[in-house]
DONU-285750 format. One record per atom (N, C-alpha, C): residue in three letters; z, x, y. Coordinates in steps of 0.001 Angstrom, whole numbers, padded with zeros to 6 digits, always signed. Example, Ala and Ser with C-alpha at 12.3 -4.5 7.8 and 13.67 -1.06 7.14 Angstrom:
<sites>
ALA+007800+013190-005690/ALA+007800+012300-004500/ALA+007800+013200-003300/SER+007080+012850-002250/SER+007140+013670-001060/SER+007870+012900+000030/
</sites>
This chain:
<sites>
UNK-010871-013693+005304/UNK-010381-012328+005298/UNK-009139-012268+004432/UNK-008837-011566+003497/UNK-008100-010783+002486/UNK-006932-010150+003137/UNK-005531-010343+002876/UNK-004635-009320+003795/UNK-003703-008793+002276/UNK-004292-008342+001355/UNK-004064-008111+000151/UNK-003281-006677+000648/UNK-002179-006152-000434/UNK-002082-004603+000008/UNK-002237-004067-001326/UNK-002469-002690-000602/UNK-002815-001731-002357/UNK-003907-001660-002812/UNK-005114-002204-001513/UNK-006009-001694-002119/UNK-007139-000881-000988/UNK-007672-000079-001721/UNK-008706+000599-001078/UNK-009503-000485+000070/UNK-009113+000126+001329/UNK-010141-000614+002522/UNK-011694-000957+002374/UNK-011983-001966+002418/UNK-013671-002332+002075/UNK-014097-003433+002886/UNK-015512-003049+003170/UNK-015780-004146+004391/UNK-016735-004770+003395/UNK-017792-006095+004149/UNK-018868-006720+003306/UNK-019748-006562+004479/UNK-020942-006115+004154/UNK-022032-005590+005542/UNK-023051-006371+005150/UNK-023513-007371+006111/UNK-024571-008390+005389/UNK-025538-008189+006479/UNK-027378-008525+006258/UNK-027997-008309+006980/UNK-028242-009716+007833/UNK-028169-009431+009031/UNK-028088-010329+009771/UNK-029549-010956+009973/UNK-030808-010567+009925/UNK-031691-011507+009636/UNK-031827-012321+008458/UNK-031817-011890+007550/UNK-031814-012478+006137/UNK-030684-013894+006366/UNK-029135-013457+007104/UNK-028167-014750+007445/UNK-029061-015781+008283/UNK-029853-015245+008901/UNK-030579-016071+010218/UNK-031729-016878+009704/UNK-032120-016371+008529/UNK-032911-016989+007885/UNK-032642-017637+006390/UNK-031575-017967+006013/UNK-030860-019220+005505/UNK-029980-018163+004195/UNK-030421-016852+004057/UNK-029893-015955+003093/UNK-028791-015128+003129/UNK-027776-015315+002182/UNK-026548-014274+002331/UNK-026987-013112+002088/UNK-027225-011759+002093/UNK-028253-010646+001504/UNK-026827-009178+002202/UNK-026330-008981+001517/UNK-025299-007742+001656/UNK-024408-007603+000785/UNK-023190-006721+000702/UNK-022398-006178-000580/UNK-021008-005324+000413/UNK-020576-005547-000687/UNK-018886-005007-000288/UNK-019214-003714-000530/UNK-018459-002632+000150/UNK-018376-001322+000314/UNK-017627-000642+000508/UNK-016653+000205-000408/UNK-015429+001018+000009/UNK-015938+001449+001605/UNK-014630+001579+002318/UNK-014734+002366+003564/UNK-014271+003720+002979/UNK-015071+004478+002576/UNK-013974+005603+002009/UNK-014880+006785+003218/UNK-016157+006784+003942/UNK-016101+007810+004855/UNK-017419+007005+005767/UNK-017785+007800+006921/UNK-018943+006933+007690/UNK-020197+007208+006903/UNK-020254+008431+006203/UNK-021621+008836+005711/UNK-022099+007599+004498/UNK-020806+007281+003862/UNK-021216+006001+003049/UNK-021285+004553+003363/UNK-020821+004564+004333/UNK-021265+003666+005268/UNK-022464+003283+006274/UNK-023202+004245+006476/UNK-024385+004758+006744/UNK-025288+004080+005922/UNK-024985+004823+004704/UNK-026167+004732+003566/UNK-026224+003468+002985/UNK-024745+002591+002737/UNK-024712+001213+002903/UNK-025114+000338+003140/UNK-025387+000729+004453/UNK-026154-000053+005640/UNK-027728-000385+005427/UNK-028347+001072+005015/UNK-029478+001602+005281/UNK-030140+000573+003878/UNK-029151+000933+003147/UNK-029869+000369+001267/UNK-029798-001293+001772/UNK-028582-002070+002349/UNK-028733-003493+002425/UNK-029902-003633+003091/UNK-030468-003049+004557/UNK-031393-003337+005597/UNK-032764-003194+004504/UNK-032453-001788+004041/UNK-034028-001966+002736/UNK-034267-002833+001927/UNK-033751-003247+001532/UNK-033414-003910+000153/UNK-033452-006095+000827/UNK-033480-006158+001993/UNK-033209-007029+002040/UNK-034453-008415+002380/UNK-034387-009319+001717/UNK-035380-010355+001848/UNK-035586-010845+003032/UNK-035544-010735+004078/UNK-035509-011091+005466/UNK-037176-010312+006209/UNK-037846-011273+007187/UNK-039029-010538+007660/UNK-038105-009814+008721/UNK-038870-008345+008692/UNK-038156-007255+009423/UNK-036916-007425+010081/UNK-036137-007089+009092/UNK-034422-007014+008848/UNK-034127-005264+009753/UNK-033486-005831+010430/UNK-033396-004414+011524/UNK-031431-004536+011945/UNK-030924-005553+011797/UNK-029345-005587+012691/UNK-028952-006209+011550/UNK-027497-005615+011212/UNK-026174-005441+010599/UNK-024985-006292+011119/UNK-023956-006798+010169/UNK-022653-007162+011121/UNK-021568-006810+009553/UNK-020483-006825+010039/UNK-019161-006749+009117/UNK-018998-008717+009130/UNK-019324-008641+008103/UNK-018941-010217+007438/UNK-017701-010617+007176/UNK-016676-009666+006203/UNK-015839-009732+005924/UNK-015366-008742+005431/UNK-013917-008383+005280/UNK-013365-006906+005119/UNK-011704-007217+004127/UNK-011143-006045+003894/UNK-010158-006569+002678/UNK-009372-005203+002579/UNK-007886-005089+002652/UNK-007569-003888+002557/UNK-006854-003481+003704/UNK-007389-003932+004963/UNK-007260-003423+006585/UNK-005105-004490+006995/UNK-004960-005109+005855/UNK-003631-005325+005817/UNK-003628-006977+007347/UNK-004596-007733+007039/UNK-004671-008524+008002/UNK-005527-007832+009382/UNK-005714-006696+009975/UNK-005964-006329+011230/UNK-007273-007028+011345/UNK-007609-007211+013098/UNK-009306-007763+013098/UNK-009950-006673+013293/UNK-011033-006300+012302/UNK-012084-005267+012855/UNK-013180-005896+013555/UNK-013628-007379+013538/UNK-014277-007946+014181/UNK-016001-007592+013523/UNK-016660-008083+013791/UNK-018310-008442+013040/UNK-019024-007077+013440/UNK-018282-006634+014118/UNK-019596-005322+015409/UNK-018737-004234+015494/UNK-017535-003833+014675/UNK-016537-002945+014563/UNK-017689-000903+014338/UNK-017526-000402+015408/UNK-018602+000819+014468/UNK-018403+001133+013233/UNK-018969+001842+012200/UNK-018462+002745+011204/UNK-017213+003650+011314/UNK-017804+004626+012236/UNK-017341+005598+012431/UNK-015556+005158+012803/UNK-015397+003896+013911/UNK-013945+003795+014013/UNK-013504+003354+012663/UNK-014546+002247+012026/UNK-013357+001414+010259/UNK-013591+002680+009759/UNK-014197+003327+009613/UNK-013821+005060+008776/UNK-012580+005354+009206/UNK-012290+005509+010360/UNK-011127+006570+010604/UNK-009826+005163+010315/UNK-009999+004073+010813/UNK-008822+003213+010425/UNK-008363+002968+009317/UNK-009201+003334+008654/UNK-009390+003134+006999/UNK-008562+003805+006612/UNK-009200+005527+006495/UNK-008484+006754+006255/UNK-007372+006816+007019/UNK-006497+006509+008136/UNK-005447+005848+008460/UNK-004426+004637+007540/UNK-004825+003817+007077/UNK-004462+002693+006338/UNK-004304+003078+005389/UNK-005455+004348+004248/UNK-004636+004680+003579/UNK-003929+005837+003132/UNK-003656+006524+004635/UNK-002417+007768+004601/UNK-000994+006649+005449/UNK-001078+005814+005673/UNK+000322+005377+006347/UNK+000488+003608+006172/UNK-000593+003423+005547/UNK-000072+001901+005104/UNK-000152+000430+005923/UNK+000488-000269+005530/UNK+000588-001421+006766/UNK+001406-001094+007763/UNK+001893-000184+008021/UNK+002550+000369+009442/UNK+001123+000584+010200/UNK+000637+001857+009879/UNK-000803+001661+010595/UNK-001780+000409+010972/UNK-001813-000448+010250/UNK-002670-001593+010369/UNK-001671-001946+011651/UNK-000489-002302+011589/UNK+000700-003056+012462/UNK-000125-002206+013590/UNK+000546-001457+013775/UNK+000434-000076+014813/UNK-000951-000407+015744/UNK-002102-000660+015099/UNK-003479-000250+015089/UNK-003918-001950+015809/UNK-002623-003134+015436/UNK-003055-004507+015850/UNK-002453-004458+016804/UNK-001419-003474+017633/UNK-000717-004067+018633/UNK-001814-003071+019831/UNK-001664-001826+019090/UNK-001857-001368+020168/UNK-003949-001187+020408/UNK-004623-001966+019828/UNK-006102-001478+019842/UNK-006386-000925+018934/UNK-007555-001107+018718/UNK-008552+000157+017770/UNK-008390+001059+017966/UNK-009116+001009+019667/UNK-010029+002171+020357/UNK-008592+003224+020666/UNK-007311+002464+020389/UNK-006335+003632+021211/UNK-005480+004016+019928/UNK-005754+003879+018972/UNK-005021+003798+017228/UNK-005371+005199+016680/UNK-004744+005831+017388/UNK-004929+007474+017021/UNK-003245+008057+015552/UNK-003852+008624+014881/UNK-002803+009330+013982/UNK-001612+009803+015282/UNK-001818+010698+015862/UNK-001090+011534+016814/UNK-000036+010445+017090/UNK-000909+009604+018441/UNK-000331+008438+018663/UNK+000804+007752+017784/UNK+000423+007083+016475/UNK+001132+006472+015519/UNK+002652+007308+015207/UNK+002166+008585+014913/UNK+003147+009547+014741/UNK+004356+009727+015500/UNK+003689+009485+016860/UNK+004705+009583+017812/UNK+005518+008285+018076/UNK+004785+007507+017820/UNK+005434+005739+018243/UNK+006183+005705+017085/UNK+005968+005905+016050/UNK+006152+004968+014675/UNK+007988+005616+014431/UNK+008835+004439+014272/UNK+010308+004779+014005/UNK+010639+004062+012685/UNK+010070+003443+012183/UNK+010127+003215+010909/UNK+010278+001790+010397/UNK+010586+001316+009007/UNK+010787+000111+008741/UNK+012563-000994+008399/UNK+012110-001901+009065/UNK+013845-002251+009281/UNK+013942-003578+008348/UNK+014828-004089+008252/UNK+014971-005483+008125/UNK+014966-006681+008892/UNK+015532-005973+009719/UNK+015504-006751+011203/UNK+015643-006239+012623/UNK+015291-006425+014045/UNK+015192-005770+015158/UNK+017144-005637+015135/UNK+018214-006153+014623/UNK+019371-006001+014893/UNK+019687-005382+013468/UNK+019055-005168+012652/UNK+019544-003826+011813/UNK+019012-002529+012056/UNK+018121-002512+013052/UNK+017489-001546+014012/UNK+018374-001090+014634/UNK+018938-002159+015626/UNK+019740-001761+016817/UNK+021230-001004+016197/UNK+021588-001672+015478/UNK+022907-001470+014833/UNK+022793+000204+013983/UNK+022157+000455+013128/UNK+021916+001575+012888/UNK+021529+002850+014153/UNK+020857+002399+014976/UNK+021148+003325+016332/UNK+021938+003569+017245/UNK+022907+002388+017105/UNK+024055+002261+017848/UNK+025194+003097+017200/UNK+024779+003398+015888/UNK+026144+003855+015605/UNK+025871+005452+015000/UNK+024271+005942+015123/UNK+023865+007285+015475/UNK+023638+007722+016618/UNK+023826+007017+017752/UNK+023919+007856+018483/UNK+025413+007448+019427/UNK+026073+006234+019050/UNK+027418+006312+019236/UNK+028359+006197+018306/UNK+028831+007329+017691/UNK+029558+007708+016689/UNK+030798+006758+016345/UNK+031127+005781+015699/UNK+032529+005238+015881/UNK+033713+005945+014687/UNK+032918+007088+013643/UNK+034206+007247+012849/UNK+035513+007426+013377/UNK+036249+006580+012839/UNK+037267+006595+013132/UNK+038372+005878+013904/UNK+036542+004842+014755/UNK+037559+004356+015716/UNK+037958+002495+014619/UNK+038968+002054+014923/UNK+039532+000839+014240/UNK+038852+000073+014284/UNK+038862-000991+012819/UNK+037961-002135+012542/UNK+037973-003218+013934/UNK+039064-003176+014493/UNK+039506-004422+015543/UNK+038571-004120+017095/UNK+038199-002905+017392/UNK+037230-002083+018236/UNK+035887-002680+017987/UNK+035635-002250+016424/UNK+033959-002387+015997/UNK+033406-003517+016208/UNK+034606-004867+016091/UNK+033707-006351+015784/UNK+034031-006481+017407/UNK+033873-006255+018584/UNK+033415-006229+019580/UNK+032080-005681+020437/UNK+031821-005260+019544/UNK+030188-004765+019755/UNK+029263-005265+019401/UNK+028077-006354+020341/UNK+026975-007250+019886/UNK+026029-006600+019600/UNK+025862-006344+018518/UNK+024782-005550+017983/UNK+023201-006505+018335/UNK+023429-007898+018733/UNK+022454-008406+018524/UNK+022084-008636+020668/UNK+023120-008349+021283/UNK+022392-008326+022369/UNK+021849-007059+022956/UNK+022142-005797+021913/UNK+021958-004736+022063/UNK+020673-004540+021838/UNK+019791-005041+020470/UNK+018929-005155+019916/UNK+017761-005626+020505/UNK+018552-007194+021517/UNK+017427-007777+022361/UNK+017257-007180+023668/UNK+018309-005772+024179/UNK+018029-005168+025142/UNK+016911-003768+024718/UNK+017020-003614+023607/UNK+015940-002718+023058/UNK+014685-003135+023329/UNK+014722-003894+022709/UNK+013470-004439+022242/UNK+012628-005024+024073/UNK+013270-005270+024455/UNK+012844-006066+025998/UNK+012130-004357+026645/UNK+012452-003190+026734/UNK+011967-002019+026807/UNK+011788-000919+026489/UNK+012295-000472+025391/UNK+012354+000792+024982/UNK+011342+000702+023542/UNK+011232-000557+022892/UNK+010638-000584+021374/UNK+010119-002316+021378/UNK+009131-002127+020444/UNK+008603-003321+019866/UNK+008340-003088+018204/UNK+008458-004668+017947/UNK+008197-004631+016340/UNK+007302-005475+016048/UNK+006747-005462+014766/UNK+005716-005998+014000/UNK+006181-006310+013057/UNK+005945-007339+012726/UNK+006377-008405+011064/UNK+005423-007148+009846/UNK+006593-007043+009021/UNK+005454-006443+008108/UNK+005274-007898+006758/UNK+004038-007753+006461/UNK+003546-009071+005206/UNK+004483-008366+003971/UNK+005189-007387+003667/UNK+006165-007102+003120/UNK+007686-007629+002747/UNK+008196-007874+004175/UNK+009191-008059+005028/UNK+009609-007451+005764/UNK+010430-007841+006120/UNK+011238-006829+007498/UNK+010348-006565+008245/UNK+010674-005737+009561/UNK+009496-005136+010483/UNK+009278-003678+010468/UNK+008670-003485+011266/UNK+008287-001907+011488/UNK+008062-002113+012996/UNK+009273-000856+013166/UNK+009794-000358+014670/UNK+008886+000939+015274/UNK+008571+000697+016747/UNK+007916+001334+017585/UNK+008177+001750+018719/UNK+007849+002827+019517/UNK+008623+003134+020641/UNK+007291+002462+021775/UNK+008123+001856+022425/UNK+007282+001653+023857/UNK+006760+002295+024714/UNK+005726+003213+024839/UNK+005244+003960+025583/UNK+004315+003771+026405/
</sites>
């Protein structure tokens, strides 16, 4: 599996009798909607050298930013994860590995998703000081504040993060 970024989501749909009977027999396929995925399907199963070739699997996939869609993934969900992946990126893939497939809703994401950091304590530190204001107060004040046990009190309930293959992470609310 491929954890390449930047490119259009694509699975490889191979016919599973033809594998059973000593033949690789399938083709890579943009995920770009289910209807072409459908027809995908339909042309490998026709087309394929296997005695009565009837069952499908996802072989391999490229694009999905590392996530598992697994061999038996429906269409219809790598459609919508897809078209997810590519309106929001490897945040979505992140998003989509912690929390499930089946529960990897836009809405959802929207609501969880707080953005990308460098680190869970450049997280914390940037929130610490929007929502507790220090202008003004003296340098000798500020370096008393552990930004980093603050960070690991975040993170223990209110948020979790995901490594992005980028760097840094991408921050989430715990819900």
């Amino acid at each position: 599996m491929n954890t390449t970024k930047n490119e259009t989501p694509r699975i490889w749909i191979a016919c599973l009798a033809a594998y059973n009977e000593g033949t690789l027999h399938g083709e890579w396929v943009d995920v770009t909607d289910y209807e072409d995925l459908i027809e995908a399907k339909d042309r490998i199963i026709a087309s394929s050298p296997a005695f009565h070739p009837e069952e499908w699997a996802i072989f391999d996939y490229e694009g999905f930013y590392g996530l598992d869609l697994g061999e038996y993934a429906g269409f219809e969900e790598v459609a919508r994860i897809a078209e997810m992946i590519e309106t929001h990126g490897e945040a979505f893939a992140a998003f989509a590995g912690h929390v499930g497939l089946e529960f990897a809703t836009e809405e959802k994401f929207l609501e969880d998703f707080c953005g990308q950091w460098a680190s869970e304590v450049q997280f914390a530190e940037e929130l610490f000081d929007e929502v507790y204001p220090l202008e003004g107060v003296h340098e000798a004040v500020r370096m008393y504040i552990d930004y980093e046990k603050f960070a690991r009190d975040l993170f223990i309930n209110d948020y979790y993060s995901v490594d992005s293959a980028e760097g840094g992470i991408f921050v989430f609310y715990r819900t």
